[in-house]
C-alpha positions as CSV (number, residue, x, y, z in Angstrom):
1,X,5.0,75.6,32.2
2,X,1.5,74.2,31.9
3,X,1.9,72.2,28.7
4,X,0.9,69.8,30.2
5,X,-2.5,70.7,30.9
6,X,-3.6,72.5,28.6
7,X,-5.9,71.1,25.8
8,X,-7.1,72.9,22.3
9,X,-10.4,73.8,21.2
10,X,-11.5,72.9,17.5
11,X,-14.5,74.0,16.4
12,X,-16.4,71.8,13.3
13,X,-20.6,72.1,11.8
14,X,-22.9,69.7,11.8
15,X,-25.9,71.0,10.0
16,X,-24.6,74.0,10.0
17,X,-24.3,74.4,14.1
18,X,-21.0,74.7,15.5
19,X,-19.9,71.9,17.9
20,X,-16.3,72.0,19.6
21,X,-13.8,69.0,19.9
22,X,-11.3,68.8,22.9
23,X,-8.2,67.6,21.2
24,X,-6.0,66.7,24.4
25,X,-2.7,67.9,24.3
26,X,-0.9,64.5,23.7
27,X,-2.0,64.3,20.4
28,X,-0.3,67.4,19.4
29,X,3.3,65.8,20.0
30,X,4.5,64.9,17.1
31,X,6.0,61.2,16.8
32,X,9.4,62.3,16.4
33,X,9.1,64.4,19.8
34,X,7.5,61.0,21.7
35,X,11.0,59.2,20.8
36,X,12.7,61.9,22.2
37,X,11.2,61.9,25.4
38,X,11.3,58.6,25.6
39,X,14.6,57.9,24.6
40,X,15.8,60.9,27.2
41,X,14.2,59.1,30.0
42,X,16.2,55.7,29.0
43,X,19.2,57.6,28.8
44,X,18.4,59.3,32.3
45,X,17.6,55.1,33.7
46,X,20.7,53.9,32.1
47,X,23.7,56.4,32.9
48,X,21.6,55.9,36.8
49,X,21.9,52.1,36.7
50,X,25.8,52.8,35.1
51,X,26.8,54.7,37.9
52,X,25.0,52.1,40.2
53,X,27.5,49.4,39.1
54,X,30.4,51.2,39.4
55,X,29.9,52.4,42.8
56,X,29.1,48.7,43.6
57,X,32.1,47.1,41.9
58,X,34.4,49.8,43.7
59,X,32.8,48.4,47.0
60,X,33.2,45.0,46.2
61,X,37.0,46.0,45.2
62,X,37.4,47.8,48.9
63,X,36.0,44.4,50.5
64,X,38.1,42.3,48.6
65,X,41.6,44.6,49.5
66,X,40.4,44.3,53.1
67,X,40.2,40.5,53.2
68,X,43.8,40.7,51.8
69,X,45.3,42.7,54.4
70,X,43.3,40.9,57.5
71,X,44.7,37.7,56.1
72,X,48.1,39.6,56.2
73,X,48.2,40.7,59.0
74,X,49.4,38.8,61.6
75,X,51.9,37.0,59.0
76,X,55.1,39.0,60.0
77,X,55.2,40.4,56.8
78,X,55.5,36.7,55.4
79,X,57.8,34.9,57.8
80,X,55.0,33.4,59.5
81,X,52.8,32.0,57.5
82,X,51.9,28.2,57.5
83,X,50.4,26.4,54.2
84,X,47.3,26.8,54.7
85,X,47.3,30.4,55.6
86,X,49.8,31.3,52.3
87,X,46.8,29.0,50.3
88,X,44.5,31.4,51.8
89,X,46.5,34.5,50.9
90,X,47.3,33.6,47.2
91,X,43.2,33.2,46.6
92,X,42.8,36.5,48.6
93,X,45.5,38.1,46.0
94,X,43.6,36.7,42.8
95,X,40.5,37.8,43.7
96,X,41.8,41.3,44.2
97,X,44.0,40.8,41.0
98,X,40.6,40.2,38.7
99,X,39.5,43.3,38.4
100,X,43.1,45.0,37.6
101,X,43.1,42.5,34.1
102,X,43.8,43.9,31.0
103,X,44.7,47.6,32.4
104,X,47.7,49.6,31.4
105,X,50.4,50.6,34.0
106,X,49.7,53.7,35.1
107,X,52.7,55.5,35.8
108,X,51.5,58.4,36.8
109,X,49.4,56.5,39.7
110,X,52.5,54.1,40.0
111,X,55.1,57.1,41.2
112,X,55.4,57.6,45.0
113,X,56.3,55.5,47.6
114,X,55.2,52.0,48.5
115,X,54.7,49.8,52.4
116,X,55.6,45.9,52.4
117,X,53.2,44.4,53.8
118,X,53.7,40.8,52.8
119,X,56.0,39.0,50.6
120,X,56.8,34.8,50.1
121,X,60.0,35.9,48.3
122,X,63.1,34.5,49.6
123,X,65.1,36.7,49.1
124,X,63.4,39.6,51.6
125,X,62.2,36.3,53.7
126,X,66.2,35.6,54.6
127,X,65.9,39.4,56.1
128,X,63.4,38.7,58.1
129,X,64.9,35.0,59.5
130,X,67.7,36.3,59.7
131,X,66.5,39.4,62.5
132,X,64.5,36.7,64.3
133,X,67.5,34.1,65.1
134,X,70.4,37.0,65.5
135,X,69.5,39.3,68.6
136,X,72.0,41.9,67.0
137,X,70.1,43.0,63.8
138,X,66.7,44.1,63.5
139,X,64.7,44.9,59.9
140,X,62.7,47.8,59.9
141,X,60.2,49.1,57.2
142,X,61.0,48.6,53.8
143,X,59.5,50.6,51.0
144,X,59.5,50.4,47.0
145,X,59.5,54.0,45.8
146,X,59.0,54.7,42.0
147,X,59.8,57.5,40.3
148,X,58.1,57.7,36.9
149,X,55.5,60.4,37.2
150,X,57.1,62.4,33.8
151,X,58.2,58.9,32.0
152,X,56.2,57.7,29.0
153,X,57.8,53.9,29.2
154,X,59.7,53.6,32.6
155,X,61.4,55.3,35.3
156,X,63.5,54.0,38.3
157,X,62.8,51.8,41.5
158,X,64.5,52.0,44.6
159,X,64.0,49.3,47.2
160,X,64.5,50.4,50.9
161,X,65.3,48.9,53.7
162,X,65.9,50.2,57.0
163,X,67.7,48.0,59.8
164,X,69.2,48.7,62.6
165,X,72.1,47.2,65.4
166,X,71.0,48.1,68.5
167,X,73.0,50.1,71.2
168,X,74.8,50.6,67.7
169,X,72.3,52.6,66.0
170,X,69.0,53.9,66.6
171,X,66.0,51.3,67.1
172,X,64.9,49.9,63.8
173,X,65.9,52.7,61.3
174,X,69.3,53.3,61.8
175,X,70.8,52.4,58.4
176,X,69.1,52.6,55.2
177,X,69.9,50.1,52.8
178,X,69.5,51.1,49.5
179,X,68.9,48.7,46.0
180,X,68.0,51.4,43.0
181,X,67.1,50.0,39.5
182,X,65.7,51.5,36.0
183,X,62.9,49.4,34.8
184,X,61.1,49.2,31.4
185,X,57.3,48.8,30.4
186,X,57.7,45.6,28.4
187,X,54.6,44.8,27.7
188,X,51.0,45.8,29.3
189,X,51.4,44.8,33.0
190,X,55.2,43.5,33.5
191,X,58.2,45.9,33.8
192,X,62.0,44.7,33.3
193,X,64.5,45.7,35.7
194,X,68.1,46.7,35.7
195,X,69.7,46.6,39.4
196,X,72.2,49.4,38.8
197,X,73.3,50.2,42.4
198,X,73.6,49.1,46.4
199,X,74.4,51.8,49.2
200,X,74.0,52.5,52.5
201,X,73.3,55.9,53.5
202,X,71.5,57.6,56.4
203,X,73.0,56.5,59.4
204,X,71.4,57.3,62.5
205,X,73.6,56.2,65.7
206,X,72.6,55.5,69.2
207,X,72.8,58.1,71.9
208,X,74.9,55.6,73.4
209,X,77.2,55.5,71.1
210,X,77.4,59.4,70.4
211,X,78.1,59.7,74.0
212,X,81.2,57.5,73.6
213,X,82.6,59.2,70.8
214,X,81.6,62.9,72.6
215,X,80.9,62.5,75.9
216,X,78.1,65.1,77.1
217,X,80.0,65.9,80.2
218,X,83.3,66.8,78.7
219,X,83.4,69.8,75.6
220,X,83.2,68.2,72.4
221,X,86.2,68.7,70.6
222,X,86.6,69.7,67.3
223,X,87.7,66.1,66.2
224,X,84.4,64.3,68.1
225,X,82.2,67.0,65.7
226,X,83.9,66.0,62.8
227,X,83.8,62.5,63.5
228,X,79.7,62.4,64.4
229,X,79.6,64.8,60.9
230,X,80.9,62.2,58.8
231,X,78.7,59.4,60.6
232,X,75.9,61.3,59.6
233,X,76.5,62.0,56.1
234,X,78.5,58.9,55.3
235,X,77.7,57.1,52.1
236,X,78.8,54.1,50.8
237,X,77.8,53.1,46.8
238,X,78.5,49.6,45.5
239,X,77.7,49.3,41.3
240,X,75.9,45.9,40.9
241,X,77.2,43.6,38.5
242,X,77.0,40.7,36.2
243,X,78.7,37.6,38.5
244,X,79.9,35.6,35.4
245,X,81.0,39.1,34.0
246,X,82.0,41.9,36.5
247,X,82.6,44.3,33.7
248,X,78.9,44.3,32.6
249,X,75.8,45.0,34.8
250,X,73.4,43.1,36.4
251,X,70.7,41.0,34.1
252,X,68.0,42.1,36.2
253,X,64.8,40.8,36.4
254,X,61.0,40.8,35.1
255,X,58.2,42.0,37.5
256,X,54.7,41.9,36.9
257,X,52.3,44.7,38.2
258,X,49.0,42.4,38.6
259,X,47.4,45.1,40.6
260,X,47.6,48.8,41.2
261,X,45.1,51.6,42.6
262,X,45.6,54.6,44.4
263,X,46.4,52.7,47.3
264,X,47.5,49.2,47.0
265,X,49.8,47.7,44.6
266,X,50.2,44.3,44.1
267,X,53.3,42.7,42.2
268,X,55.0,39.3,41.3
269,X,58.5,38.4,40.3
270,X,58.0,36.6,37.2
271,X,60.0,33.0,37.6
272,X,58.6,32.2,40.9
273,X,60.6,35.2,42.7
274,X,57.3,35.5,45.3
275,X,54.7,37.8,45.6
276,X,54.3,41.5,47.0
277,X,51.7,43.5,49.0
278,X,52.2,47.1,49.7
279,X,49.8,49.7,50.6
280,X,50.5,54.0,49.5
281,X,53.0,55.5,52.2
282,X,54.2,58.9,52.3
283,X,57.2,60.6,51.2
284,X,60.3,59.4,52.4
285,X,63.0,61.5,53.3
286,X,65.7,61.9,51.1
């Protein structure tokens, strides 16, 4: 390992006396090993300075998603939101949105389950108005979960939303409401979808109300048990159809996916539907 400083000796006659030349060792490398070296040691600069960018981009990106969800916030999930704040939001989105441009859907990174934490549709907005002016309903969490993890071009979608009545049913979550859909890649970033069924499922009821149907101070009765059974597996399924036709299904709808990591997806109904902010939950229960 001391190539590098070692020299050779050549011996050459002048008038017949022998003199030596010190040939440094540099000039024994041939041109072809020079490039080498030198083109190694750009290699080494430029894979350093490549990995320099992307850890600064994926930063930036990291920034960016936390400006988005300050600016979310406080909004109530969209209901209140003034002009200037929504203004505010919608150039927060796009600059979040950038660097997703021109990327496949992943479906693989897609599948799992999904927290609102915004939306200016009006269609989830009339949820939300309506909780705040009726003191009888309240909207909990609501979730997208996709299930496409083993699909090459689509999967299904199910929209939940769990709401409660309370004294009814248990704070926030007592019902789960239920809007399942296939959906279609249709092109590089937008997905079609095909509303295929409403239910309501998972019913959770008060204790108040389970004490008036079995009072804990008398013995439940076979009929009581049966009737807090079917309470708690009850299902109700209702097929979504076409209005002008009721024989055919739903026409659906087209949503484009203008953002998605392993953490944040971002999504907008095509046809001025609104926008959608949701950040990676975990599982929910079936």
């Amino acid at each position: 390992m001391d190539l590098c400083f070692t020299s050779s000796v050549h011996p050459y006659t002048v008038n017949n006396k022998p003199i030596f030349k010190i040939i440094p060792f540099r000039s024994y490398l041939s041109s072809k090993t020079r490039k080498f070296a030198f083109q190694k040691k750009k290699f080494s600069c430029s894979a350093t300075l490549a990995t320099d960018i992307s850890q600064v981009s994926e930063f930036e990106i990291e920034n960016k998603k936390h400006d988005l969800l300050r600016l979310v916030q406080d909004t109530q999930r969209g209901l209140a939101t003034s002009a200037d704040q929504r203004s505010l939001i919608e150039e927060a989105l796009v600059n979040v949105e950038k660097y997703n441009i021109g990327a496949p859907v992943d479906l693989v990174q897609l599948d799992g389950t999904w927290r609102l934490q915004y939306t200016s549709a009006p269609d989830v907005l009339v949820l939300f108005e309506a909780a705040a002016r009726l003191p009888f309903l309240q909207v909990g969490q609501i979730f997208q979960k996709f299930e496409c993890r083993d699909q090459a071009n689509g999967g299904i979608v199910r929209n939940v939303v769990r709401w409660s009545i309370p004294t009814v049913f248990e704070e926030e979550e007592g019902v789960t409401l239920l809007v399942s859909a296939k959906f279609d890649v249709v092109s590089i970033r937008n997905i079609h979808l095909q509303f295929e069924e409403i239910s309501l499922q998972n019913i959770k009821i008060s204790e108040e109300l389970q004490a008036l149907i079995a009072p804990a101070i008398l013995p439940r009765s076979f009929l009581s048990l049966q009737i807090l059974q079917f309470i708690r597996v009850f299902r109700a399924h209702f097929p979504v159809t076409n209005p002008g036709n009721p024989t055919r299904r739903s026409v659906g709808g087209l949503y484009y996916l203008s953002y998605l990591d392993r953490n944040m997806l971002l999504g907008r109904a095509v046809g001025g539907g609104g926008v959608f902010v949701f950040t990676r939950a975990q599982p929910l229960e079936s």
